[in-house]
C-alpha positions as CSV (number, residue, x, y, z in Angstrom):
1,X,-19.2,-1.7,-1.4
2,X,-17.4,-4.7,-1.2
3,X,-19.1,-6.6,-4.4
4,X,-18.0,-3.5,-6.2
5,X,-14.5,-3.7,-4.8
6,X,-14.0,-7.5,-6.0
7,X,-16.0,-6.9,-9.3
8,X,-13.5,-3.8,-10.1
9,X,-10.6,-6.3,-8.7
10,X,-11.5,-8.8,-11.5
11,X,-11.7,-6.1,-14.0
12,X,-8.3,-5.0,-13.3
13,X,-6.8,-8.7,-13.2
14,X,-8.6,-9.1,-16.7
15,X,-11.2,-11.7,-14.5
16,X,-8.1,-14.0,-13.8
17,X,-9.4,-15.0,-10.6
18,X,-5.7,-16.0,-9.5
19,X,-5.1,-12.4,-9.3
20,X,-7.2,-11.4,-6.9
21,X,-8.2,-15.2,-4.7
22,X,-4.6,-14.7,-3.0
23,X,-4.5,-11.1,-1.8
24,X,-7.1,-9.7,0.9
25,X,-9.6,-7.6,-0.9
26,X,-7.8,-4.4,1.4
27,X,-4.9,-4.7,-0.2
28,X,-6.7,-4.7,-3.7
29,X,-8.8,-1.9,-3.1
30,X,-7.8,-0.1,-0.2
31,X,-9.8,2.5,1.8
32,X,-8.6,6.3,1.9
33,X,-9.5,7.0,5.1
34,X,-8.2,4.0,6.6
35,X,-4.7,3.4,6.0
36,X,-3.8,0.4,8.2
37,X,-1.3,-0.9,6.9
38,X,0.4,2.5,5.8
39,X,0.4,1.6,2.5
40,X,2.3,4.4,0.4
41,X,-0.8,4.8,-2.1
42,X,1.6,6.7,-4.7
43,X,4.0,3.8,-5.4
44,X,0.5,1.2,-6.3
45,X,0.7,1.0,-10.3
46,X,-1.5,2.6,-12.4
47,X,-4.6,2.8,-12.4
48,X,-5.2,2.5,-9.0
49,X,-8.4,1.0,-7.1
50,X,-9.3,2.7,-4.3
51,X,-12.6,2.6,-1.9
52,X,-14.0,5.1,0.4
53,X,-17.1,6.8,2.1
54,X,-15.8,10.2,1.7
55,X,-18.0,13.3,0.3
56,X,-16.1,14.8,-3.2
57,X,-15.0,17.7,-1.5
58,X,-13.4,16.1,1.6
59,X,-11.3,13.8,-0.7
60,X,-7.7,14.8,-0.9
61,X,-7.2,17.7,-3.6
62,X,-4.2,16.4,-5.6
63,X,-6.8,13.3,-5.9
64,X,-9.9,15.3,-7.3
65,X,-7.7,17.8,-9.5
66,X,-5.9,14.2,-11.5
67,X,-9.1,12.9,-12.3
């Protein structure tokens, strides 16, 4: 899971590694079911990255319905 968040991190920096060597990789791509930092996830631009181990159908329904 996390080579897949920092391979989608450098996709979304365009590979600039500067974009993505000062931020912790859970600020990046944070986790849906565990919002420490109680991040408001619906001010992150577009797109947004995010990571989790939840089933399709327990994910939040605004989130599955926006594709």
């Amino acid at each position: 899971t996390v080579c897949m968040q920092n391979i989608l991190s450098l996709i979304y920096y365009e590979g600039h590694r500067d974009g993505t060597a000062k931020t912790e990789t859970i600020d990046r791509v944070p986790w849906l079911e565990y919002n420490s930092n109680k991040m408001d996830y619906g001010s992150r631009p577009s797109p947004r990255l995010f990571s989790t181990h939840l089933h399709y159908y327990l994910a939040p329904r605004d989130l599955r319905n926006k594709g």
